[in-house]
C-alpha positions in Angstrom: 26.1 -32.2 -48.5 22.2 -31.7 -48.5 22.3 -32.8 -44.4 25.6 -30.4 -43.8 23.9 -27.8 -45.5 20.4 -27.8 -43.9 22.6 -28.1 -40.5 24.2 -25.1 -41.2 21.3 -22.8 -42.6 18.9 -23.5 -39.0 21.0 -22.1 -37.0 21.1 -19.0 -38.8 17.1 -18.8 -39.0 16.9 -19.4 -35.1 19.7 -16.5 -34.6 17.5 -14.1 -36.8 14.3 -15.0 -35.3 16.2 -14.1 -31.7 17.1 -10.6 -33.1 13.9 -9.6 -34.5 11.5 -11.0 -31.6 13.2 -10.8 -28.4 13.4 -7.5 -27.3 17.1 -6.7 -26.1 16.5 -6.7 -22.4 13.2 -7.2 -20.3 12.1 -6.3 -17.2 12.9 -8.8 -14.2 9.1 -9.0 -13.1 8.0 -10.4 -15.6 8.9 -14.2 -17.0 8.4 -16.0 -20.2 4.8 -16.8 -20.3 3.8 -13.1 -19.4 5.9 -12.2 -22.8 4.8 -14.5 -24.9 1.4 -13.6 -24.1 2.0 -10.0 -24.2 3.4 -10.6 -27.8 0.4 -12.4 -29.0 -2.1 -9.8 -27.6 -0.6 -7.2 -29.7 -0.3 -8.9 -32.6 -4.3 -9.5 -32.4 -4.6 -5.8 -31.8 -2.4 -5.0 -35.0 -4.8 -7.4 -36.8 -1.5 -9.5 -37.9 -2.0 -13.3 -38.6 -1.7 -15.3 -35.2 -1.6 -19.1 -35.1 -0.5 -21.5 -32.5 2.3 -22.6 -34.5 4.0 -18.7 -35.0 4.0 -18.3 -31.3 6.0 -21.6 -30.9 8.0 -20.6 -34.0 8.7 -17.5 -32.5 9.2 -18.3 -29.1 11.0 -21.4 -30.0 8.4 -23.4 -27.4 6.4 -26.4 -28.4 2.9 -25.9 -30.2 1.1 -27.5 -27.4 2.9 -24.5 -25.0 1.5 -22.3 -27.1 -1.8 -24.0 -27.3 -1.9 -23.3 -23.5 -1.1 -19.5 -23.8 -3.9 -18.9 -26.5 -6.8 -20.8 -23.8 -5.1 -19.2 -21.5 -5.5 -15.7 -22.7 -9.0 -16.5 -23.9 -10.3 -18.9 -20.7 -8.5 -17.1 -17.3 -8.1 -13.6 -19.0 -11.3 -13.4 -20.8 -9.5 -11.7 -23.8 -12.6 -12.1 -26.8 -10.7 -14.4 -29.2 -11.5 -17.0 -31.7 -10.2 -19.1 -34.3 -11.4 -18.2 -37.6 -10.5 -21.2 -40.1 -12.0 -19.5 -43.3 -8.7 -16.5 -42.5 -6.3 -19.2 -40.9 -6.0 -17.2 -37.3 -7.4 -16.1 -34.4 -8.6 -12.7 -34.3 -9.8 -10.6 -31.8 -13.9 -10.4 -31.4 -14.0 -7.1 -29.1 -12.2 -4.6 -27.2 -9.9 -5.6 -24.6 -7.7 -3.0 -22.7 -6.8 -4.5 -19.2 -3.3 -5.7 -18.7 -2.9 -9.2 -18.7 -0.3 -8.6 -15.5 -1.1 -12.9 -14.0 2.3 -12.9 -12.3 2.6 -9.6 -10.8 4.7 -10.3 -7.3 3.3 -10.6 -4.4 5.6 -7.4 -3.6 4.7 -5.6 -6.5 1.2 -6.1 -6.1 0.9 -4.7 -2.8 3.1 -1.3 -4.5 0.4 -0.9 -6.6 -2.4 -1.5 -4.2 -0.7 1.2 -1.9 -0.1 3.3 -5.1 -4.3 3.1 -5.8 -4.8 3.9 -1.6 -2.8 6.9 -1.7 -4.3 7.8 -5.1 -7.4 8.3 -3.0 -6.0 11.2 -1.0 -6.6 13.4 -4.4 -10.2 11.7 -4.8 -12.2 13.1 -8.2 -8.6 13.9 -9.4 -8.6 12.9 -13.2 -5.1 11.2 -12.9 -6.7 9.4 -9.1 -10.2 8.6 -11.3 -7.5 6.8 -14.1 -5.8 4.6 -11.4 -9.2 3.5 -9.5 -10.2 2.2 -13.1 -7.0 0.5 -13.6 -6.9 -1.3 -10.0 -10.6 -2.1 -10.6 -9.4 -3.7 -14.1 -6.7 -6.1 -11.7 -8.5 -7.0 -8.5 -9.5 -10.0 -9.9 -6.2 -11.2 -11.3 -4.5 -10.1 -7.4 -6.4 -12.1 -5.9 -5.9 -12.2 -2.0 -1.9 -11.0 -2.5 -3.8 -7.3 -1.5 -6.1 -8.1 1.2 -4.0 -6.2 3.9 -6.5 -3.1 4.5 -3.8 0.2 5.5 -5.9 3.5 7.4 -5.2 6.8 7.6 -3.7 7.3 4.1 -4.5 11.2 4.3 -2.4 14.2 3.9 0.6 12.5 3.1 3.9 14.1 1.6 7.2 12.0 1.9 10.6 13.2 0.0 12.1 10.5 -1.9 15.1 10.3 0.6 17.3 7.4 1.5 15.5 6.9 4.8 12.0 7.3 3.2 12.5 4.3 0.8 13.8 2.3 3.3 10.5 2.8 5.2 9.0 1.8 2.4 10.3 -1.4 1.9 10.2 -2.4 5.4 6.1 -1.0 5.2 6.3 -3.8 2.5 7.9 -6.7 4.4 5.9 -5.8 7.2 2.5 -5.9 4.6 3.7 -9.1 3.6 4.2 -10.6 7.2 0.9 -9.3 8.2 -0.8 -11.0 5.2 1.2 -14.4 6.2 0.2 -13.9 9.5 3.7 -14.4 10.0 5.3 -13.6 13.4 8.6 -11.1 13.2 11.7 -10.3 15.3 12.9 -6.5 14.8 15.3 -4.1 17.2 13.5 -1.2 18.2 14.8 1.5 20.0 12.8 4.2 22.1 13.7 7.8 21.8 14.1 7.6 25.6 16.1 4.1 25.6 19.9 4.0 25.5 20.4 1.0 22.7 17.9 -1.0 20.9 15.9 -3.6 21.7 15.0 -6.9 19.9 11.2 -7.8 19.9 8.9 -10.7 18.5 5.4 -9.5 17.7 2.5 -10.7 15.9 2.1 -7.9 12.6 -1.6 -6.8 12.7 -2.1 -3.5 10.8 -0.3 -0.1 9.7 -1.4 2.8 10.2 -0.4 6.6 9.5 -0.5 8.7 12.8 0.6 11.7 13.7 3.0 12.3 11.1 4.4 8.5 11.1 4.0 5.2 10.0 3.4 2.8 12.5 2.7 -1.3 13.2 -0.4 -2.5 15.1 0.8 -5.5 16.9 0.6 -7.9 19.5 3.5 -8.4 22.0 3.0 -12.1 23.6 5.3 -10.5 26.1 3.2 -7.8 27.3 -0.2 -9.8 26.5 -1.2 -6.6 24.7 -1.2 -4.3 21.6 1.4 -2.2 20.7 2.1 0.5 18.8 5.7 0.3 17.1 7.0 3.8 14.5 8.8 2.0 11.7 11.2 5.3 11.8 12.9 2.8 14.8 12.7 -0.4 13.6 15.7 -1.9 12.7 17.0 -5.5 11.0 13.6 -6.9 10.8 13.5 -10.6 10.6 9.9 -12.3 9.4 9.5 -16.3 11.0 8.3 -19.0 9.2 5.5 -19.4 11.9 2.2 -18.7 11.6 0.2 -16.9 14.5 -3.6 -16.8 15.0 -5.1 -13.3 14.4 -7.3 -11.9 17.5 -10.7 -12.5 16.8 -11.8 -10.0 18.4 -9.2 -7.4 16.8 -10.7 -4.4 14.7 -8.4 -1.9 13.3 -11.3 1.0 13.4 -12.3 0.4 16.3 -8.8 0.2 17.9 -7.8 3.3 16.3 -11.0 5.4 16.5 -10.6 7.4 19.4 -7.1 8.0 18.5 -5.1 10.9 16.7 -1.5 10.1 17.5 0.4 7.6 18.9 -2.0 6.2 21.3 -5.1 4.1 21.0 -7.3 2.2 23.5 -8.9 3.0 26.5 -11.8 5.2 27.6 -13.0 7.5 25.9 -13.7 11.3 26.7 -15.2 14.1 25.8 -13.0 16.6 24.9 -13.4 20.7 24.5 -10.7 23.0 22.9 -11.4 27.3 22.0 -9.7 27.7 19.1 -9.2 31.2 17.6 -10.0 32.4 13.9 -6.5 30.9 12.3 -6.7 27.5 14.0 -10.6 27.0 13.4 -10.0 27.9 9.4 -7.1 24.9 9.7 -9.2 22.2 11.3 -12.3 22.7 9.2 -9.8 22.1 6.1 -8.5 19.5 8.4 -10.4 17.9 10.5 -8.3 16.9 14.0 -10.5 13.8 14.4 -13.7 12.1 12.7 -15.7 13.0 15.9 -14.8 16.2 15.2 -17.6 19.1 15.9 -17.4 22.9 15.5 -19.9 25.6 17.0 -18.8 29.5 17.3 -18.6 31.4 20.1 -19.6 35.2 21.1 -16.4 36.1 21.7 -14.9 35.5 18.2 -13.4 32.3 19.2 -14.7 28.5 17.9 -15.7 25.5 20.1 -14.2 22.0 19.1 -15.6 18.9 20.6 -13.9 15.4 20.0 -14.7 12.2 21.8 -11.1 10.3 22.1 -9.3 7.4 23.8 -6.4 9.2 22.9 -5.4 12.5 25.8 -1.8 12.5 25.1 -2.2 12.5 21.2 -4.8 15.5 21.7 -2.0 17.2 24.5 0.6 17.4 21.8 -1.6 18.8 19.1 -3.0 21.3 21.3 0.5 22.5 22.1 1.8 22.5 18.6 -1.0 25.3 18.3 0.2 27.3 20.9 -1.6 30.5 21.9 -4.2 29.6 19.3 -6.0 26.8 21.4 -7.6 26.5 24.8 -8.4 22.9 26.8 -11.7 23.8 28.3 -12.4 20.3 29.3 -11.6 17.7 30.8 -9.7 19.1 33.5 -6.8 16.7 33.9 -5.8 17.4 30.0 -6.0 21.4 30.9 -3.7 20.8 33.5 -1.6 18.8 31.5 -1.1 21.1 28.8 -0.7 24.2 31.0 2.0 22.9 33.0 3.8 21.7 30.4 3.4 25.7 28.7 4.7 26.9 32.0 7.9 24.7 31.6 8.7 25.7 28.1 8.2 29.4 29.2 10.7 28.8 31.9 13.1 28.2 29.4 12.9 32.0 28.4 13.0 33.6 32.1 
């Protein structure tokens, strides 16, 4: 009776300890070890008793598991803890406020990179000061998961539409790919082409341009860089290949001269007149880092640019309408004005 009786009565102290400890659900992202340790760091905030042997009793794990969790909070986290024999537990010996997040995905950890990026659109912001701290506080515990550098996160509002997270998680795949250096096969489809395409590039960077997201990459088909808007890219495929990034490949440089689509190529010296409404717009917003302003006699303001990029500048300068004059180079004046004359036909 003694044996039946002890065998009946664990059970029931195992079950209890289940109820009380574990919480009822947890999130996905995180595993065991993350929990446990979790667990143990609050109870050394609370200033509760904390051995080896109630973790395992809690957790139901082996003291020399737990043994492991405690020197690994203390060695890899650096969380100030000692053993004090003369109280029986460890104890904390200072402050310690970052987030022991180890086995943060490599998916989540480039959301929260791009979270602290676009965070820095609202620079000196008390809530953007607040999440600089924080990724500062888990750099070292990401690792090279993040290393992916993204540009021209500026000036960025996107609804939280269907197609807008589905951009997102294919800028994440793509993130991930470019990382891996992993080549990928996608269908892309040109607003001028009658059905998609299927391509296999080499990932290099994304970048924000006019108004879009879009992928840097090489096409081994064209021997060349290409721009690709994610808008079109469709049933994206990553290989298990690996592909050797140009050398001589710099993302700034590539995309200096550019404010749209295009990048590469000479560069020229551009002049635009803008009038009183678009000159207030660009100082607030500058139309490219190059960007210079000087006023003029006649009311008007002088904007100088030196760009690779004549058809990203042609599109801007039409979106301002009557508010902005090419005055040089020639060939984009001519550009621009015929392409005026054919919208105005539309009203003849």
């Amino acid at each position: 009776m003694p044996t039946s009786t002890r065998a009946t009565k664990r059970p029931a102290r195992r079950s209890a300890r289940r109820k009380k400890h574990h919480a009822p659900s947890h999130d996905n992202s995180l595993d065991a070890p993350l929990e446990r340790i979790l667990h143990l760091l609050t109870r050394l905030k609370e200033n509760r008793p904390t051995t080896a042997g109630m973790l395992a009793a809690t957790w139901e794990i082996s003291r020399s598991t737990a043994m492991r969790d405690i020197q690994y909070m203390r060695d890899r986290l650096g969380v100030p803890m000692e053993w004090v024999a003369s109280k029986g537990t460890y104890v904390l010996t200072g402050p310690y406020d970052a987030l022991p997040l180890v086995v943060l995905g490599r998916r989540d950890a480039l959301t929260l990179a791009l979270a602290g990026r676009v965070c820095e659109m609202f620079h000196g912001a008390s809530f953007a000061n607040r999440m600089d701290a924080i990724i500062k506080k888990l750099a070292p515990m990401l690792g090279g998961a993040v290393s992916v550098a993204v540009d021209a996160l500026q000036h960025i509002h996107t609804p939280a539409t269907a197609a807008a997270m589905a951009e997102f998680e294919l800028f994440l795949s793509l993130l991930e790919a470019i990382d891996g250096r992993h080549p990928v096969r996608f269908s892309y489809t040109k607003p001028d082409a009658p059905a998609p395409e299927r391509r296999l590039v080499h990932p290099l960077h994304l970048a924000r341009l006019a108004d879009h997201w879009r992928l840097i990459a090489h096409d081994p088909a064209q021997a060349d860089l290409r721009h690709f808007v994610l808008a079109r890219i469709r049933d994206v495929e990553a290989t298990s290949g690996v592909f050797e990034r140009p050398r001589d490949f710099d993302p700034v440089r590539h995309l200096a001269g550019s404010v749209g689509a295009f990048a590469g190529g000479p560069v020229h010296d551009v002049r635009i007149a803008l009038d009183a409404e678009a000159a207030a717009y660009a100082r607030e917003r500058p139309w490219h880092a190059s960007q210079k302003l000087r006023a003029r006699r006649d009311g008007w303001t002088e904007l100088t640019l030196r760009l690779s990029d004549l058809p990203g500048i042609r599109n801007l300068v039409l979106r301002w309408g009557q508010h902005a004059a090419v005055l040089q180079p020639r060939s984009l004046r001519d550009e621009v004005r015929d392409a005026l004359a054919s919208a105005l036909a539309h009203y003849r």
